[in-house]
GUFI-736334 format. One record per residue (C-alpha): x, y, z; residue number from 1; residue in one letter. Coordinates in steps of 0.02 Angstrom, whole numbers, padded with zeros to 5 digits, always signed. Layout:
BEGIN
REC   east  north     up   k r
REC      X      Y      Z NUM A
...
This chain:
BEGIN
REC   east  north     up   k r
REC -00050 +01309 +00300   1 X
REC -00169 +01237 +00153   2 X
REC -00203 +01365 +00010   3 X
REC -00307 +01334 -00128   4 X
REC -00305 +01440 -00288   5 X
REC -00430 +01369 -00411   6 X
REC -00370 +01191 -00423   7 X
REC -00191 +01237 -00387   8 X
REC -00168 +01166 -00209   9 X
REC -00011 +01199 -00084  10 X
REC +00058 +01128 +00060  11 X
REC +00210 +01196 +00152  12 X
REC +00322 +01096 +00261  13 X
REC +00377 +01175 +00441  14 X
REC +00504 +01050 +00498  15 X
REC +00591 +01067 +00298  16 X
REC +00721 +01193 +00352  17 X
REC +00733 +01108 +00562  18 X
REC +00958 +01111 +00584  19 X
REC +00926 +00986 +00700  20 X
REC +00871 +00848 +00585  21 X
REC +00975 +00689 +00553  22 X
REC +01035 +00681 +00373  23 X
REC +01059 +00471 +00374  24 X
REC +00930 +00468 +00248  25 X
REC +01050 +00559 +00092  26 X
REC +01210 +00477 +00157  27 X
REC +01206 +00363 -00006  28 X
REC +01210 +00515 -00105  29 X
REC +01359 +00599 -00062  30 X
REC +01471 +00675 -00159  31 X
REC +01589 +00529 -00190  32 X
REC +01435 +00427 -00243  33 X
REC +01403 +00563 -00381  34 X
REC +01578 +00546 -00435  35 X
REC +01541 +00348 -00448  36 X
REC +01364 +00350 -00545  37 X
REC +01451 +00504 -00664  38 X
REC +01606 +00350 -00691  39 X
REC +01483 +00246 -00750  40 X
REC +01351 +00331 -00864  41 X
REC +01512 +00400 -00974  42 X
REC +01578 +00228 -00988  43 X
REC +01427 +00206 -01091  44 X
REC +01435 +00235 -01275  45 X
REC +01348 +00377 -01325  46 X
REC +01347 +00453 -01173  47 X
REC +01339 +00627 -01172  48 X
REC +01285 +00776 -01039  49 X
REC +01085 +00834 -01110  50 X
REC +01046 +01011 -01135  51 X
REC +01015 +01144 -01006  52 X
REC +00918 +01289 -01107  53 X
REC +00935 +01466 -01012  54 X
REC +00756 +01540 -01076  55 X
REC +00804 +01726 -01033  56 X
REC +00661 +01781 -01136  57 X
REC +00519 +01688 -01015  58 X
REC +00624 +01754 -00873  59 X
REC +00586 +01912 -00918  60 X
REC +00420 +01905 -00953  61 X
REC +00377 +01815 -00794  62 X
REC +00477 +01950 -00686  63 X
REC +00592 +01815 -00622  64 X
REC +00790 +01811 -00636  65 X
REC +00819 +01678 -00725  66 X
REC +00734 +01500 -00801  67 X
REC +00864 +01350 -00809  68 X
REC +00756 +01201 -00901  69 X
REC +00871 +01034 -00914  70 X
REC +00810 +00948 -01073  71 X
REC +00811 +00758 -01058  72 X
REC +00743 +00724 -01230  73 X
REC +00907 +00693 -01294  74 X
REC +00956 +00544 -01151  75 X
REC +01049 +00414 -01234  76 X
REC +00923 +00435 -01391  77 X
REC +00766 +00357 -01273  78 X
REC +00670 +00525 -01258  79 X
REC +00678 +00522 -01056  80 X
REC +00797 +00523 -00906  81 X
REC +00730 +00341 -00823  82 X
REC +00875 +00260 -00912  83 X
REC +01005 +00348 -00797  84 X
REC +00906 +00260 -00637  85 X
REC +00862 +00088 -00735  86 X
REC +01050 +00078 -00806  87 X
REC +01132 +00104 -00649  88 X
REC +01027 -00018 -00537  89 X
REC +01039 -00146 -00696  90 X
REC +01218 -00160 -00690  91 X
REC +01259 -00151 -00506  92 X
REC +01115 -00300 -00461  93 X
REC +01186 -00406 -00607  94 X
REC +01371 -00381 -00538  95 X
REC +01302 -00418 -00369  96 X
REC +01217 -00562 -00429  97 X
REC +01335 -00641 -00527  98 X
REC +01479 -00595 -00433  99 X
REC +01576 -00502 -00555 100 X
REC +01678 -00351 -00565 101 X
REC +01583 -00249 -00713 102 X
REC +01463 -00295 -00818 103 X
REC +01478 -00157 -00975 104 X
REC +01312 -00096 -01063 105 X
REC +01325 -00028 -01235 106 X
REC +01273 -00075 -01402 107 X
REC +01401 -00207 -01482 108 X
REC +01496 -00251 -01311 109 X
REC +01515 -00435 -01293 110 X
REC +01513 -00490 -01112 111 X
REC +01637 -00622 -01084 112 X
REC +01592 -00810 -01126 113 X
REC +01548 -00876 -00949 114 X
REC +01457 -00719 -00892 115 X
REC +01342 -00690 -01057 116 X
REC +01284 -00876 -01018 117 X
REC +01230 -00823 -00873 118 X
REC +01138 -00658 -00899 119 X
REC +01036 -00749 -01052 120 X
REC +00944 -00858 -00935 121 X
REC +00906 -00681 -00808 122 X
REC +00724 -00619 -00833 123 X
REC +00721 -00422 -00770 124 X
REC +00540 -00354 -00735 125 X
REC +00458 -00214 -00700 126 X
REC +00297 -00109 -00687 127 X
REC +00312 +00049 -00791 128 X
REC +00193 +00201 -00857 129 X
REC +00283 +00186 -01008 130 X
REC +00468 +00298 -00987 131 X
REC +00560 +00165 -00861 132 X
REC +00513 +00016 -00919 133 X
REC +00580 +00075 -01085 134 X
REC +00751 +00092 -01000 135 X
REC +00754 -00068 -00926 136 X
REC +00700 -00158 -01079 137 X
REC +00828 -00039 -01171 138 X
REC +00977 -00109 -01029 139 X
REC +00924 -00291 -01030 140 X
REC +00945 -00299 -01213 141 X
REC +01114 -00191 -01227 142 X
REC +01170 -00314 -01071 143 X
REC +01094 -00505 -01155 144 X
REC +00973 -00537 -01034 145 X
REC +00780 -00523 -01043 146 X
REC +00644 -00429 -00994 147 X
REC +00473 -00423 -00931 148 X
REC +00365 -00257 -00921 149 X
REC +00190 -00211 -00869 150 X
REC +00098 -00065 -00877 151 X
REC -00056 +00010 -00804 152 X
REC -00236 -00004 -00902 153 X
REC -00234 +00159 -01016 154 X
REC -00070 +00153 -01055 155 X
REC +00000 +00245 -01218 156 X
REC +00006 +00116 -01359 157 X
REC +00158 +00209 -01440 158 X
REC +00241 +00184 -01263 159 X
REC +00201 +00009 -01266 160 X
REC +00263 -00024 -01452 161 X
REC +00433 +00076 -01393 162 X
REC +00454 -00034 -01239 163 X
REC +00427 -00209 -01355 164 X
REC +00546 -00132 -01498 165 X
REC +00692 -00178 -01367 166 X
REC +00648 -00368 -01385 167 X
REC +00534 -00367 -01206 168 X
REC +00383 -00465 -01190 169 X
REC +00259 -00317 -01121 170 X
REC +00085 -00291 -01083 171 X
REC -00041 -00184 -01031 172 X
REC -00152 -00251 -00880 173 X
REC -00322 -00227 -00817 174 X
REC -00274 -00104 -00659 175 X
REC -00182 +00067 -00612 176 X
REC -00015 +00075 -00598 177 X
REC -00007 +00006 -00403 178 X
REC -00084 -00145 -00458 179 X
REC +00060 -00174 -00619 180 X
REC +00202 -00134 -00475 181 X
REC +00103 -00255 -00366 182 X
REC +00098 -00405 -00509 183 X
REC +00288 -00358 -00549 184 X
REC +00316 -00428 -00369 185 X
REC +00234 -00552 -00375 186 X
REC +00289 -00617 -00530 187 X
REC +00482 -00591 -00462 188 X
REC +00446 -00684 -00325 189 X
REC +00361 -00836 -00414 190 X
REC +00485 -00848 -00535 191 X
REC +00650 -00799 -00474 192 X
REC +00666 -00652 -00592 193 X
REC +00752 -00492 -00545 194 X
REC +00632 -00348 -00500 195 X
REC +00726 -00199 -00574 196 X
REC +00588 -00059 -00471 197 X
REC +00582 +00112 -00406 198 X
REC +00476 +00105 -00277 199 X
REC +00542 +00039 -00128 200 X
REC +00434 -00034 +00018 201 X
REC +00532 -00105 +00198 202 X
REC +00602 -00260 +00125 203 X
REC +00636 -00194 -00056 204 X
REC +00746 -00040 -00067 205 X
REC +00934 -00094 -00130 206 X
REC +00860 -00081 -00310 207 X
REC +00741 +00072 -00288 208 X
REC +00902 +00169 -00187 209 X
REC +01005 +00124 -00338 210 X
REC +00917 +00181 -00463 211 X
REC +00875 +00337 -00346 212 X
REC +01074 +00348 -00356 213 X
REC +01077 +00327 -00540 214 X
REC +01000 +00517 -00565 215 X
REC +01129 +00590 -00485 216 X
REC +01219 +00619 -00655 217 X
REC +01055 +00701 -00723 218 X
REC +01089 +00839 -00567 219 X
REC +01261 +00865 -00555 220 X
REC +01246 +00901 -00738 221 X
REC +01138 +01016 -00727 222 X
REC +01223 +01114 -00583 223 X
REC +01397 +01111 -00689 224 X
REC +01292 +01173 -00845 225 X
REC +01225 +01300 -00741 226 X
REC +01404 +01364 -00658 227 X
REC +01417 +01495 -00519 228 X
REC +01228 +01562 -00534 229 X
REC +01146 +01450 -00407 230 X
REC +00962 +01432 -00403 231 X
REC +00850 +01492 -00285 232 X
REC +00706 +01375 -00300 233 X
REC +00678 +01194 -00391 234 X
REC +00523 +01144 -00466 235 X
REC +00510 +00949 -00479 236 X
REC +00403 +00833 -00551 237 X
REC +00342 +00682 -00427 238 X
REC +00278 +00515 -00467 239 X
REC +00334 +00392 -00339 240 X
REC +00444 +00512 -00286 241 X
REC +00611 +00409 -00335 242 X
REC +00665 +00565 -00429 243 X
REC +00620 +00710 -00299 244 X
REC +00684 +00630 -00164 245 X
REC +00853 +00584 -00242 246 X
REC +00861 +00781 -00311 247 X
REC +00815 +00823 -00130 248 X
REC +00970 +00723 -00059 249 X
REC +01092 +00774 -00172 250 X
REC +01039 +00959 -00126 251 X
REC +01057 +00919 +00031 252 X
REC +01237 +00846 +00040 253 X
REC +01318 +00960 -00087 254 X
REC +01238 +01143 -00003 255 X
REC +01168 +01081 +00175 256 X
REC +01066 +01233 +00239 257 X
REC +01109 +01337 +00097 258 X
REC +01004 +01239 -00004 259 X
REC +00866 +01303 -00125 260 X
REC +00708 +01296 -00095 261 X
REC +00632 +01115 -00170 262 X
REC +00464 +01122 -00218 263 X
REC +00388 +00940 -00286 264 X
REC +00233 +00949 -00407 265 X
REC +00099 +00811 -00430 266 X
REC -00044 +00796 -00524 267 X
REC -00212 +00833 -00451 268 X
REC -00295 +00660 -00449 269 X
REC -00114 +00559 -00398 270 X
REC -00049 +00668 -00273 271 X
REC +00015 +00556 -00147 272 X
REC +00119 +00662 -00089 273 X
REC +00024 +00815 -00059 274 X
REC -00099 +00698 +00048 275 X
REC +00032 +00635 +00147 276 X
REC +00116 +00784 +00195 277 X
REC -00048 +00869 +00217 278 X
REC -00115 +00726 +00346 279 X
REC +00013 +00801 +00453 280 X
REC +00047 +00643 +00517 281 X
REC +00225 +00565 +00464 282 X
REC +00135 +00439 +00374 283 X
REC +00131 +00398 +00198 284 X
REC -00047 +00403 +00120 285 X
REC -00097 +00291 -00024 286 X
REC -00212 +00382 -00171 287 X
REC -00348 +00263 -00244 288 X
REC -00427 +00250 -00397 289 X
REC -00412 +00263 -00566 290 X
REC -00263 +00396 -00558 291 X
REC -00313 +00471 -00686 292 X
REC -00212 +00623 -00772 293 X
REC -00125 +00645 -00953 294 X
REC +00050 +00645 -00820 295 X
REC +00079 +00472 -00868 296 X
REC +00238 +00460 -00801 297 X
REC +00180 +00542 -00628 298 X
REC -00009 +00439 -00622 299 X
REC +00076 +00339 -00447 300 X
REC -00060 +00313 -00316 301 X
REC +00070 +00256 -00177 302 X
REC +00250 +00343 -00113 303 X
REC +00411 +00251 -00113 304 X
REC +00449 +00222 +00070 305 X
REC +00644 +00285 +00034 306 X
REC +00574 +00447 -00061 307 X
REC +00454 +00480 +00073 308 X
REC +00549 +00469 +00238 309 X
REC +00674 +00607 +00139 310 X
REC +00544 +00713 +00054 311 X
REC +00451 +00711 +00228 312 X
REC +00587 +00761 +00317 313 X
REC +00674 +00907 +00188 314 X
REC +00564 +00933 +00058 315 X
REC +00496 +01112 +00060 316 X
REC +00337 +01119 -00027 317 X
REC +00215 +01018 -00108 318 X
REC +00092 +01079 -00245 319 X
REC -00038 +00971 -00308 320 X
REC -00100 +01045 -00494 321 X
REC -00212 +01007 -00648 322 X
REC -00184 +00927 -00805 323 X
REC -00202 +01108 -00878 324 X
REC -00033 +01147 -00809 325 X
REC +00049 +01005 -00902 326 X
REC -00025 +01063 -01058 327 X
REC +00009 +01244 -01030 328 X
REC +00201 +01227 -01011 329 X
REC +00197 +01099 -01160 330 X
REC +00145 +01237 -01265 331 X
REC +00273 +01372 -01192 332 X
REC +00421 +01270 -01220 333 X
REC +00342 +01213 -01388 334 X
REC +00329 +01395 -01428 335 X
REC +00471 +01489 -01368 336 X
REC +00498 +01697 -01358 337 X
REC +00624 +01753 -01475 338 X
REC +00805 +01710 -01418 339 X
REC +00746 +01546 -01297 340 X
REC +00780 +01384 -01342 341 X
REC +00626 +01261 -01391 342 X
REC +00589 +01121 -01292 343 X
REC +00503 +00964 -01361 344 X
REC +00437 +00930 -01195 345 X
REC +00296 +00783 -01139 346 X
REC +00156 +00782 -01025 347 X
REC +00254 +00757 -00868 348 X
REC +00409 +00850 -00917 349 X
REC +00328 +01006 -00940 350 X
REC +00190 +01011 -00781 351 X
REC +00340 +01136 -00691 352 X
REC +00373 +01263 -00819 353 X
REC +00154 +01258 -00835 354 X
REC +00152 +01262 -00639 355 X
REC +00263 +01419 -00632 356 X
REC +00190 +01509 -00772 357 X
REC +00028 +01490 -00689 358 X
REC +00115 +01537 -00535 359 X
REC +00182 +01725 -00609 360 X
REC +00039 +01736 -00723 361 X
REC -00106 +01750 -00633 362 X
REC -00154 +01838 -00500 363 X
REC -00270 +01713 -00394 364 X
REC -00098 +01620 -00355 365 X
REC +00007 +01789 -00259 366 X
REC -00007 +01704 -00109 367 X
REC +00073 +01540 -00166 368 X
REC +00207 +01662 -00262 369 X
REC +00249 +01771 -00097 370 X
REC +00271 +01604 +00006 371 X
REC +00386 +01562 -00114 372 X
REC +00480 +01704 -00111 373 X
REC +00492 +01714 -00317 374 X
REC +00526 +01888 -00374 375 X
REC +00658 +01962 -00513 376 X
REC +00792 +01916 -00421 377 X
REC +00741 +01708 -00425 378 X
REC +00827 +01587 -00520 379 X
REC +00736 +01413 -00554 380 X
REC +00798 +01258 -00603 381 X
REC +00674 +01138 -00684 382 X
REC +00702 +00962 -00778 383 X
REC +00585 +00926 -00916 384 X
REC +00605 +00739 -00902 385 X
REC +00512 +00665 -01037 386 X
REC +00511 +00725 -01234 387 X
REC +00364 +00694 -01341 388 X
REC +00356 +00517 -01284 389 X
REC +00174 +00479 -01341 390 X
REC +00189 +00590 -01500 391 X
REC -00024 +00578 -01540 392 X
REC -00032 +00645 -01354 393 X
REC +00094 +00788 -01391 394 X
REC +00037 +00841 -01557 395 X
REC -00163 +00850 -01468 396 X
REC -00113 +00946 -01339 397 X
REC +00018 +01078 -01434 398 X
REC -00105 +01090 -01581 399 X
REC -00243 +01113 -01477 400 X
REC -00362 +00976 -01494 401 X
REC -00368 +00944 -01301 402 X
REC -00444 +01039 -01170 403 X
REC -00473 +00991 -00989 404 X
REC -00658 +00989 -01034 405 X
REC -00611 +00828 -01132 406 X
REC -00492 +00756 -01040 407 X
C-alpha cells in the first residue's frame, strides 16, 4: 500500500520479511568479513570508533524509547563516513592490481621502493556529489597515486575546494550526477585508470561490493556502542543505495529474522528507490532530471544494481520526503534538549532524525507511524553521515535563511 501524507510518501515491502528467500546476496558481508574490514580501518592512523549520541531527551519528547544517532563528523577528520567505503576498495584493488600483499594508507607511510613506482603512475577516478570523492582523493594521496574527480553541475564549491586540497585534479561538469558517474566510465575505460565507484551495474561490481564492505566498520560500531539494547527500527539515508543495502546485509547476517525493521529514506525529487519498489515490478527504475534537492550526497537518479537486488528483496520500507525534512532534523540536532548531545549534522545526515520527527510530530503522518509500529517502547538507530560539509549551506539552513519556498 501507497500512503501519502503531505509530501511525505511511503511504500511498504510484502516479500521484506518472506523466510523463504535466498540470502546469496549478503554472503560477502558476513561476520568474518566484518572482522576483516574492522582489521583494516584500525591499521590506519588515526583511526578511531565515531560517536554514538543517546538523545534521551528527544526520546522523550517524541514518545519513543530511545534515539541512537551515530555521528560521522568526526571520520578520520574528513567530516563524512565515504572514506570507510573509498579506503577499503582503494587498497584491496591496488593490492589486486599490483599483486601485493598490503598496501598501508596513512599519512607519512612510505610504500616500499618498487611498489610506490608503481602506484605514482595509477590515476583513480570517480564521480562524486562532493563526500566520496573527497575520500578517494583523501586515499590516493595518503597511498602516492593520483586522482581524478567529477561532480555533478550545482555542486557545492566548498566541496569542490575540499576534494582539490588533497592534490586531485576535479571538476564540476555540465550534467546531474548520472551523467559525472557516466563520464567517470568512460574516462576509465579510455585511459586505463582505475574507477574507484559505488554504483555497480552487471559488469562493474568488485569495486562498488567493496566499498559496500568497507561500511561495515561504521555498523558494527555502532551496534557495540549501542550494547545489549537492540533497536527496533533503522532509519537510513539512500543515495545509490551503496550504504542501505550494505546496512541491510549486515542486519541480515548478524540477526536473520530477528532483524529490525530497515526503513531507507530518499529525497523527494531522487527517489529511485521509492519508484522502483513502488512499480511493483522487480525492476530498477531510473529518476530523470535535474535531481534536484539540498541532499547532495543522496541527489542519485539511478540504483546500484548490487544495492537494489538486496534492498528489493529485504528492505522493509521506503519513504520518499522533502527537503524540509533535511532541514528540520539539521536544526534539532543543532539545537539539542537539555542533557542530549549536539550534532553538527549536514543536509543528508540529518534527513532521518527530520523524517522521524515529522513522523511523531504531526498528526497527518499516524498512519505511516502505526505501520511502523513506533511507540514508547521503540528504539531507533540512525547515522548522520555527513557533518557540516558545505558550511554556507549549514549555517543558511540552521540560521534560518532557507525555506522550501526558496529552495
Amino acid at each position: 500500500m501507497t500512503s501519502c501524507f503531505e509530501d511525505i510518501v511511503w511504500q511498504a515491502n510484502p516479500g521484506a520479511r518472506d523466510t523463504r528467500a535466498n540470502n546469496a546476496s549478503t554472503e560477502a558481508f558476513s561476520s568474518d568479513r566484518v572482522r576483516d574490514v574492522r582489521k583494516f580501518h584500525r591499521s590506519i592512523p588515526g583511526y578511531r570508533p565515531t560517536p554514538l549520541a543517546d538523545l534521551a531527551g528527544l526520546a522523550d519528547y517524541l514518545d519513543v524509547g530511545a534515539i541512537w544517532v551515530k555521528d560521522e563528523s568526526y571520520r578520520f577528520d574528513l567530516n563524512a563516513f565515504k572514506v570507510l567505503g573509498a579506503s577499503y576498495a582503494l587498497c584491496q584493488s591496488l593490492q589486486a592490481k599490483l599483486q601485493c600483499d598490503r598496501i598501508p594508507l596513512g599519512a607519512g607511510i612510505r610504500q616500499p621502493a618498487g611498489v610506490r613506482a608503481q602506484l605514482a603512475k595509477i590515476t583513480c577516478v570517480t564521480a562524486t556529489d562532493g563526500n566520496h570523492g573527497r575520500a578517494v582523493a583523501w586515499g590516493a594521496e595518503q597511498i602516492g597515486c593520483h586522482a581524478v574527480v567529477f561532480m555533478p553541475t550545482g555542486s557545492s564549491p566548498a566541496r569542490l575546494e575540499n576534494i582539490r586540497r588533497h592534490g586531485a585534479e576535479a571538476s564540476i561538469i555540465d550534467g546531474n550526477f548520472d551523467d559525472a558517474v557516466r563520464l567517470a566510465a568512460e574516462r576509465a575505460e579510455q585511459n586505463g585508470w582505475l574507477l574507484i565507484q559505488d554504483t555497480a551495474r552487471p559488469d562493474y561490481t568488485q569495486i562498488p561490493e567493496r566499498i559496500m564492505q568497507g561500511y561495515l566498520t561504521l555498523f558494527d560500531e555502532a551496534f557495540e556502542q549501542i550494547g545489549g539494547r537492540e533497536p527496533t527500527h533503522v532509519f537510513i539515508q539512500c543515495g545509490v543505495g551503496s550504504l542501505a543495502a550494505s546496512l541491510q546485509a549486515f542486519l541480515l547476517q548478524r540477526f536473520g529474522s530477528r532483524r529490525p525493521m530497515l526503513v531507507t529514506v530518499e529525497p523527494t525529487r531522487a527517489a529511485c528507490f521509492y519508484e522502483s519498489i513502488a512499480a511493483g515490478d522487480g525492476s530498477a527504475h531510473t529518476v530523470t532530471g535535474g535531481l534536484d534537492t539540498i541532499m547532495a550526497g543522496l541527489a542519485c537518479g539511478k540504483p546500484s544494481s548490487l544495492a537494489w537486488n538486496i534492498l528489493r528483496d529485504y528492505g522493509d520500507l521506503f519513504v520518499s520526503c522533502p527537503d524540509r525534512a533535511a532541514a528540520r532534523g539539521m536544526r534539532v540536532l543543532g539545537n539539542p534538549l537539555p542533557g542530549d548531545r549536539r550534532i553538527i549534522s549536514g543536509e543528508s545526515g540529518a534527513v532521518t532524525l527530520g523524517l522521524v520527527y515529522e513522523i511523531a510530530t504531526d498528526p497527518a503522518n499516524h498512519r505511516l507511524r502505526d505501520r511502523l509500529g513506533l511507540n514508547e517502547s521503540s528504539r531507533i538507530l540512525l547515522f548522520s553521515t555527513e557533518g557540516d560539509t558545505d558550511p554556507q549551506m549549514y549555517r543558511s539552513i540552521v540560521w534560518g535563511d532557507w525555506s522550501p519556498a526558496t529552495d
